[in-house]
N, C-alpha and C positions, 0 to 999 in steps of 0.2 A: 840414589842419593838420599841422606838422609836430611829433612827440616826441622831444624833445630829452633825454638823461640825462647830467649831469655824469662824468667816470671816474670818481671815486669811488665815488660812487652803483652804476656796472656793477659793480667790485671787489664793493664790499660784499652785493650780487644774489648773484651768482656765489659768493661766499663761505658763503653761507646750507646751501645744502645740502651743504658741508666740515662743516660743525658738529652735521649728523646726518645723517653719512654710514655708521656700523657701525651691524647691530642682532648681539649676542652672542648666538648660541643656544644655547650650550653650554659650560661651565665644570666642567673636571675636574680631583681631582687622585688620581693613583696613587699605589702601592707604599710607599705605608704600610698597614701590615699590623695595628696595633694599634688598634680602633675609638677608644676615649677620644682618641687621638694624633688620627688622622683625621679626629675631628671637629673636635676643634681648633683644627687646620689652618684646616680650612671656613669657620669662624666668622670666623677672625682674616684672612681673605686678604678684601680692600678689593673686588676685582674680581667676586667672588660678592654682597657686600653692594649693591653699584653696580647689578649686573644684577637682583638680587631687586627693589632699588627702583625703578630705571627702567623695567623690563620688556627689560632690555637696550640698550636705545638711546644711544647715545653717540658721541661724535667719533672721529676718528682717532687726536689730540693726548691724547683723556681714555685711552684702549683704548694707550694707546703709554705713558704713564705709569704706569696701574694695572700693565701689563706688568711694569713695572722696581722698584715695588713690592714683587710679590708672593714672590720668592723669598724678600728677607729677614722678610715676615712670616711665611711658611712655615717657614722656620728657627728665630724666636724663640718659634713656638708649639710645635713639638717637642721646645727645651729642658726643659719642668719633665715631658719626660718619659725625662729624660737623656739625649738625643740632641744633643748639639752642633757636629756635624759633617756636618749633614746636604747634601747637594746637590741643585741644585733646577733642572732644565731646562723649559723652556718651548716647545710648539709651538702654530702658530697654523695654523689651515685654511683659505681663502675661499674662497668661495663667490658672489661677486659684492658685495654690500655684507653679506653676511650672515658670520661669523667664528665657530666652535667653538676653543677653549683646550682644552689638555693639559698641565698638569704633571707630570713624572715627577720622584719624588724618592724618593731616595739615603740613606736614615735615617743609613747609618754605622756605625760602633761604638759601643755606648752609653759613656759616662761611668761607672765603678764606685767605689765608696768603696773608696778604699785606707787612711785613716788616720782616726782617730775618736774625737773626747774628748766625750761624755755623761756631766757627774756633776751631785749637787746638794750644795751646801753649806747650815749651819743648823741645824736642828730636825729638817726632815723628812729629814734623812736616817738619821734610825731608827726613820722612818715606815715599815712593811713596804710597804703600799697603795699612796704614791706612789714609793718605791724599785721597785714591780712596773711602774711605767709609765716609769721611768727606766729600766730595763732591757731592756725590749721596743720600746724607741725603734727605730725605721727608719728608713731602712734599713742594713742593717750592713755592716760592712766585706766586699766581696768581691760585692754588691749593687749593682746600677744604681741610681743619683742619681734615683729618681723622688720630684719636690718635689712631689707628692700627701703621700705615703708621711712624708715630712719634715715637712709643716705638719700632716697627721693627728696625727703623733706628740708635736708639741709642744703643742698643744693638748689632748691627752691628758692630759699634763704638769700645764699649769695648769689644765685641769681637776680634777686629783685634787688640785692644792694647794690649789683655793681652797673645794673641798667637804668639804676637812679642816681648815681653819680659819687655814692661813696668807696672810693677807689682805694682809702686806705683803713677799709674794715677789716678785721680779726675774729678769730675763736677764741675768745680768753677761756673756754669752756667746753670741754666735746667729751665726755664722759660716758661709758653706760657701764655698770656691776651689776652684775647678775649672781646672785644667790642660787644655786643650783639645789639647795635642801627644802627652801621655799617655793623654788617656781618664780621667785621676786625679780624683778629689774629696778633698779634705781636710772633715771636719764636728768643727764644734768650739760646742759646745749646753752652759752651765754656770746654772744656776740660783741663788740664794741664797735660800731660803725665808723668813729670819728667823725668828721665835716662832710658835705656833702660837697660838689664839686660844684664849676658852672660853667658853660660853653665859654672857649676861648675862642680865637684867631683858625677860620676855617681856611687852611694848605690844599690847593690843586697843583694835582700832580699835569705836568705838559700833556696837553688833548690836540684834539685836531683843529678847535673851533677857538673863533678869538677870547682874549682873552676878559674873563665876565658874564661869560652867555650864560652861566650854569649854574651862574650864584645866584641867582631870584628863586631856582628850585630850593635854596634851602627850607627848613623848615622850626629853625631855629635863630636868634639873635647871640651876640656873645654879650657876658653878661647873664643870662638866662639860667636856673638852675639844669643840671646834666639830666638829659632820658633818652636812653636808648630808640625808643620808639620813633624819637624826632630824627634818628638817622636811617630806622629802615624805611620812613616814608619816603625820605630824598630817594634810597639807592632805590624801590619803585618807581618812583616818579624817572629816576635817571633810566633807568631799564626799559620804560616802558616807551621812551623816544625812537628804542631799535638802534640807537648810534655804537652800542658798546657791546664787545661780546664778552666782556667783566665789569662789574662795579664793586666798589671795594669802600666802605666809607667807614672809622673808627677813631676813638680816637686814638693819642698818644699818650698813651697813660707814662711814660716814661720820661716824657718831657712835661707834665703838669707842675704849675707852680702858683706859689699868691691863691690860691683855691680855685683857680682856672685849667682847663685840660682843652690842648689843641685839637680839632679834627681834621683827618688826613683823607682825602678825596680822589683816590685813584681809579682811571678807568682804562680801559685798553680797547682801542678800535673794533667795530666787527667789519664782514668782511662788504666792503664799501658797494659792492656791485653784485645783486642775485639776480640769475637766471632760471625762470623753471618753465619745464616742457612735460606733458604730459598725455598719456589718454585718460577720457573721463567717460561713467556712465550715470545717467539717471534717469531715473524711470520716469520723471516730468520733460527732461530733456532729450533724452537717449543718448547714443553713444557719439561721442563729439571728438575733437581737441583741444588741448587749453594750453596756452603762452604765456609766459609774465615777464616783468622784469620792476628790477627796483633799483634806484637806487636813492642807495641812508643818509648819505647828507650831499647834496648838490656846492654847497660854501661856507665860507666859516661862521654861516650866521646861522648853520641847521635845515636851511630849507630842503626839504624829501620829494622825491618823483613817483611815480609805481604808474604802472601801464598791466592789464589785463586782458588776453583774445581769449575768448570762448567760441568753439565752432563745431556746434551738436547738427544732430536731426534736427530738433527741433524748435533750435533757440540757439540763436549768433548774437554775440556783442561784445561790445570792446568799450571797457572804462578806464579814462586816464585822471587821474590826480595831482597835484603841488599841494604840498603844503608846507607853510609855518609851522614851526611849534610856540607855543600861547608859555612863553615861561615868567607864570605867575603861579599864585597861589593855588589857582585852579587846574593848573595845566591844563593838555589839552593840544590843539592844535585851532587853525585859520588853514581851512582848504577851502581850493576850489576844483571842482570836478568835472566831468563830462561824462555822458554815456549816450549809446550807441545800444541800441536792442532791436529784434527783430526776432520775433516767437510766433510758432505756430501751437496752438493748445485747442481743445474741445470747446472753446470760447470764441475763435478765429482767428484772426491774421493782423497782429499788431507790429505798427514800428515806431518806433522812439526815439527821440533825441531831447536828451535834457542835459542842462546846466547847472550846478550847485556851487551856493556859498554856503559853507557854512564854519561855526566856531563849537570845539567840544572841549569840553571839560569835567572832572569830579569836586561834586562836592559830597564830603564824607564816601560811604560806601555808594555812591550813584554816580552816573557815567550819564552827564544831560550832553546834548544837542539842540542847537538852534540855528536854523538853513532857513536858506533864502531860495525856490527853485523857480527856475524858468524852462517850460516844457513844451514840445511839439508832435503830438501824436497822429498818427495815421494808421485808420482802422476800419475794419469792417463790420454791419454792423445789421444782424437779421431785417430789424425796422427798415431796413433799405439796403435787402439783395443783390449785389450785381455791382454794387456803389461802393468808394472807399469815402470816409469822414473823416473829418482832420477835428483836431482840439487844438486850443492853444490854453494852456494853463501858467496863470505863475501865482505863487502864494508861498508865505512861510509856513514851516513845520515846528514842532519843537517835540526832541523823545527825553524817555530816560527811564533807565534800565541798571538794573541790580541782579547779583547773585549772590547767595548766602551760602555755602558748602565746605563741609569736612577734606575733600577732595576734586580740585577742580578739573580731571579729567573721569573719574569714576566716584562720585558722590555716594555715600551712603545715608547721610542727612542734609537736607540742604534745601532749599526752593531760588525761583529767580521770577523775578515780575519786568514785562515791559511796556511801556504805555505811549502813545503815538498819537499827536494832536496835529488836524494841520488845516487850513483853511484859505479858501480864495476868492475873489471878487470882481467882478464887471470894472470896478471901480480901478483897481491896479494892473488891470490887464488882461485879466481869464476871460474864455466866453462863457464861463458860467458860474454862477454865486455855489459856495458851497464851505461845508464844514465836517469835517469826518474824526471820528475817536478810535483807536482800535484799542486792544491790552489783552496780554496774552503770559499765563502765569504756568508755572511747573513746580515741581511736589515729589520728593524721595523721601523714602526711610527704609531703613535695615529692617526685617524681620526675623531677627537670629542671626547667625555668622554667614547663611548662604544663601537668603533671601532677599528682592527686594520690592517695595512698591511705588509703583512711579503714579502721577495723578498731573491732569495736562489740561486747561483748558481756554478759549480763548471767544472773543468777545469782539467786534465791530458795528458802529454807526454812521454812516453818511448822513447828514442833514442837505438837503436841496430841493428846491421848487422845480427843478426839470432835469430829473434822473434822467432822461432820455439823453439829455444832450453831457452826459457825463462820458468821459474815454474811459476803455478796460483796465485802466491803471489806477483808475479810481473805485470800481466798483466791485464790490465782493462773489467769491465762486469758494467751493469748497471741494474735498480731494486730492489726494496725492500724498507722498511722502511726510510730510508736515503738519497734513491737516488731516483727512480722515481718511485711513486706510485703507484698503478693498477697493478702491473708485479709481480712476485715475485722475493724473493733474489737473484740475479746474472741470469736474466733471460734474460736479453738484450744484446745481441751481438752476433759476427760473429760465424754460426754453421756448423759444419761437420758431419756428421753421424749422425745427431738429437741433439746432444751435444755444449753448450755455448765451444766454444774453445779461448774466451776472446777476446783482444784488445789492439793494441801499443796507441789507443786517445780516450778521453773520455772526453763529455759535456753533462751537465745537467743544468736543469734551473725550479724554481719552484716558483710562487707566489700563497696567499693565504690572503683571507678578513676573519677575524673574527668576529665577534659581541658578546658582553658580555649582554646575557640578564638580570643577578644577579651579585652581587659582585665575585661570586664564576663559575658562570657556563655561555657556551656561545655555541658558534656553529663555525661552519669556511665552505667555499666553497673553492676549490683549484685546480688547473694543473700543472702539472709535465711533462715534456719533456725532451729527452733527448736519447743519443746512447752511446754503446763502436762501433768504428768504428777504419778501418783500413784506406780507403782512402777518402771517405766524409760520415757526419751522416747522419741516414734518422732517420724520425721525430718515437717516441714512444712515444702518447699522453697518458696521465693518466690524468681522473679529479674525482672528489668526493667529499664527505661531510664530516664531522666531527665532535665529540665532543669535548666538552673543557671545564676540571677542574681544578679549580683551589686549589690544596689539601694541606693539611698543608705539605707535605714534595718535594710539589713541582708541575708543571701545569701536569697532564694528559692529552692526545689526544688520541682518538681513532676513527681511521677514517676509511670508507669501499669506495675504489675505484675502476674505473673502465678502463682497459687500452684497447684500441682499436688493439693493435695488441698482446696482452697477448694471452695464452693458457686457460687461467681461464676470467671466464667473471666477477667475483667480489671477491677482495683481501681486507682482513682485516690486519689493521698497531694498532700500540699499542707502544704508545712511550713517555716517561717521563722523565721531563728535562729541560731546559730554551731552545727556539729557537734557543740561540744565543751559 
C-alpha cells in the first residue's frame, strides 16, 4: 500500500512543532534598584506572566511578540514611581530550543515636583484637623512624583473630610502634568468641602434589650457638629459589653437634610450561652482542669453571669460573678463576685473565700476599678508549725491600668503600666491595720524588621505595724512564670523552718531580646531578677532561653530557665498572651 499525503497536509506536519518550538527558562529584569519599582515591573511585564502560566512553553511568533511588548510595559510600570524616562534593552540567550531573557533597565532621572497648588475651599478650611492633611500633602515641591505618595495623600484628605462631617465635599481640582523633557511635574489638588454636617436623630435597629438601654453609650448629642471618632467610641464601648457578635454604627449620608445626617445603630446578637472545657497546664499550678460558662445577658436590662472551675495539682478554685453594666459616660460594669481558692505553693497551704463589690470604668485610655472586698483566709503559717490561722480582712482597693501598642496581640512598640492601691482597718472590720501599693510596668520595641526588646519590671509596698499577723494574700514572694524566672512559684523570699513565710517589699526586673526567624516563629534570650525582701533585696538571677509562636489565638512562649540560687537547677515556664 502506497501513503499518500496532500502538500498541505506535509505544511501543516511540519508546522506543528514551529508552534512549540521555545521552552523560556529564565526571565529577568535588572537595575532597578528600588524593590516596590522592581516588583512592579515583574507583575506588569506579559512575558513572566505567559511563562508562570505555561510553564514556559511557547512559539517563536508568541516569544517574538511578548519581546516587543515588554519594554513599554516596563516603562509604564515605573511611572507612578516617577520614573518617566526609563530605558529598557532586551537580551536573549539560546540554547538549542531552550531561551533565558535579560532586561536591563535605565530608570533615568526621576520626574520632581516643581510647581504645586494644594488648597481647600468652604467650611473646612478653618477646620484645623483637615487643613493638617492639607498641608502634609505629598509629595512637595522639589520631591520625586511618586503617585503612591499622591493618592496616599488625597485620600488622606477625604478621609478627614468625611470623618468630620463634610459629606458634600468635591475635587474641583485633581491635576498632575508632567513634562517629560524637564523631569517637571506640575500638582494642581483643590478641594471644595461645602458645609459641615451635624449629628441628627440616632435610629436602633430592634436588639434584645428594652428599649433605651443603649442610648446613654452614645457619645454624641444631636445638634453637635459630625466626627467620626464619636462613633467608633460608642461601637467600642458597645463591643466591649460582649452582647453582640456585630456592631455597625454610621451614618445615613443618604437621608441627610437641613445640615443634619441621621445615625444608624445596628447590632446583632452573640451567641447568648458559652461553654468551655478544657485541660490546662502551669508550671505555678500544674496540670489541672478548667470549666466555664457564661452567659451575655441574663434580661433586657444586660445584666451578665460567668462562672469559672479551675482543678490543678496545685491550686482549686472556683469564681462566680453578676454583673451590671454602668451605661454612662464611663462605662464599665457593677459586679459582684465570689471566690473560692485553695493553693498549695512553696509558701504553704492557703484557703480563701472572698467577696467583692466592685464598680469599673474608663476614663480616656485608663481602665480604673474601685472594690469593696470582704475576706476569710485560712492558712498555715511557719511562726506556728502544726497550726492553721485564720485572717479576716475587708478593705477597699482601687486599680488602674493602661496599654499603649501598635498591636495588641504581638506589639512591636507599645508599653502598659498597672498600679494597685488597697488598704484596711481594725476600724471596719480587718484584724489587722494595713496599706499596700503594688505597680508593675512593661516596655517593647522593634529592633529592625526581626528583632525585639521587651523590658518588665515591678515594684510592691505593704505598710503595717504587724506583718506577722498579715495572711499570704497580702504578703509578697517572688518566682515563677510572671515574676522571675528559673525559681519556681512563690520560691523567692524570707524563710523559717524551710518555708517561703513571704514579704512587706517586692522588686523584680526582667529584659529580654527576641528574634523572629519566620513570620510566625522566633527565639528570645532573657534575665529575670529580683527579691521579696523585708529590709534590702539580695539579687535572684534567672536567665534562659525561649520559644516563640506566633499562633492564630495568640503568641506562645515557652521558655526553660535557669536560676542561680533556685533549689532546681532548670524550670520550665509556659505562657500565653500579649507581653504587654
Amino acid at each position: 500500500m502506497v501513503c499518500r499525503r496532500s502538500v498541505s497536509t506535509t505544511l501543516l506536519l511540519c508546522l506543528i512543532p514551529c508552534a512549540l518550538a521555545v521552552q523560556v527558562t529564565d526571565v529577568r529584569i535588572v537595575g532597578i534598584a528600588e524593590p516596590d519599582a522592581s516588583h512592579n515591573a515583574e507583575s506588569s511585564v506579559s512575558l513572566l506572566r505567559s511563562k508562570s502560566a505555561n510553564g514556559g512553553q511557547m512559539s517563536e511568533e508568541r516569544l517574538a511578540f511578548l519581546l516587543r511588548k515588554a519594554p513599554d510595559e516596563i516603562r509604564t510600570a515605573l511611572e507612578p514611581f516617577g520614573y518617566y524616562d526609563a530605558q529598557v534593552d532586551a537580551k536573549v540567550q539560546r540554547d538549542g530550543d531552550k531561551a533565558n531573557v535579560e532586561f536591563t533597565v535605565n530608570v533615568g532621572a526621576p520626574v520632581r515636583v516643581t510647581s504645586r497648588n494644594v488648597a481647600m475651599h468652604g467650611a473646612a478650611n478653618a477646620d484645623a484637623t483637615v487643613m493638617r492633611a492639607v498641608e502634609r500633602f505629598a509629595p512637595a515641591i522639589g520631591e520625586v512624583l511618586d503617585h503612591r505618595r499622591y493618592e496616599a495623600s488625597k485620600q488622606d484628605v477625604e478621609r478627614q473630610l468625611s470623618a468630620h462631617g463634610y459629606f458634600d465635599a468635591k475635587a474641583t481640582a485633581h491635576r498632575v502634568e508632567v513634562t517629560r523633557a524637564s523631569h517637571a511635574a506640575a500638582v494642581d489638588v483643590v478641594w471644595d468641602s461645602g458645609a459641615r454636617y451635624r449629628f441628627g436623630d440616632a435610629r436602633y435597629a430592634p436588639n434584645q434589650f428594652k428599649p433605651g438601654l443603649l442610648a446613654p453609650l452614645q457619645r454624641w448629642q444631636a445638634g453637635q457638629p459630625y466626627r467620626d471618632d464619636r462613633l467608633l467610641e460608642m461601637q467600642q464601648a458597645l463591643a466591649d459589653l460582649g452582647y453582640f457578635g456585630s456592631v455597625q454604627i454610621a451614618p445615613d449620608i443618604e437621608q441627610r437634610h437641613d445640615g443634619q445626617v441621621p445615625i444608624t445603630v445596628t447590632t446583632t446578637p452573640a451567641k447568648r450561652n458559652v461553654y468551655s472545657a478544657g485541660l490546662s497546664y502551669g508550671t505555678d499550678s500544674g496540670i489541672g482542669v478548667t470549666l466555664g460558662y457564661t452567659r451575655r445577658w441574663l434580661n433586657r436590662g444586660g445584666h451578665t453571669f460567668d462562672a469559672q472551675l479551675e482543678w490543678a495539682q496545685n491550686r482549686k478554685s472556683l469564681a462566680a460573678r453578676y454583673r451590671i453594666p454602668a451605661l454612662d459616660g464611663y462605662g464599665g460594669w457593677y459586679a459582684l463576685s465570689s471566690n473560692l481558692k485553695d493553693e498549695q505553693t512553696d509558701a504553704g497551704h492557703t484557703r480563701l473565700a472572698e467577696l467583692i463589690g466592685s464598680r469599673s470604668g474608663r476614663i480616656h485610655r485608663w481602665t480604673l476599678t474601685a472594690a469593696f472586698h470582704v475576706q476569710r483566709e485560712r492558712y498555715q503559717d511557719a511562726l506556728y508549725p502544726g497550726f492553721d490561722r485564720f485572717a479576716t480582712l475587708v478593705f477597699p482597693s482601687f486599680s488602674a491600668q493602661t496599654t499603649r501598642s501598635d498591636d495588641k496581640l504581638y506589639p512591636t512598640r507599645g508599653w502598659s503600666l498597672a498600679m494597685d492601691a488597697s488598704g484596711g482597718s481594725t476600724a471596719i472590720g480587718s484584724d489587722v491595720d494595713f496599706a499596700q501599693l503594688h505597680a508593675r510596668a512593661s516596655w517593647v520595641r522593634s529592633l529592625g524588621a526581626s528583632n525585639r526588646l521587651l523590658l518588665r519590671g515591678e515594684i510592691g509596698r505593704v505598710f503595717t505595724g504587724n506583718f506577722n499577723a498579715l495572711p499570704p494574700s497580702l504578703r509578697y514572694y517572688a518566682g515563677g512564670d510572671a515574676s522571675v524566672r528559673g525559681y519556681s512559684y512563690q520560691e523567692v523570699g524570707p524563710r523559717l523552718n524551710g518555708q517561703n513565710v513571704g514579704a512587706p517589699n517586692l522588686v523584680t526586673a526582667s529584659v529580654e531580646f527576641e528574634h523572629r526567624f519566620t513570620p510566625t516563629w522566633g527565639a528570645a534570650v532573657f534575665a529575670d531578677d529580683g527579691d521579696a525582701f523585708v529590709n534590702a533585696p539580695r539579687s535572684h538571677l534567672g536567665v534562659g532561653i525561649g520559644l516563640r509562636w506566633r499562633s492564630p489565638v495568640g503568641p506562645v512562649r515557652i521558655d526553660v530557665a535557669h536560676g542561680f540560687q533556685s533549689a532546681s537547677p532548670v524550670h520550665l515556664s509556659i505562657g500565653i498572651g500579649s507581653e504587654l
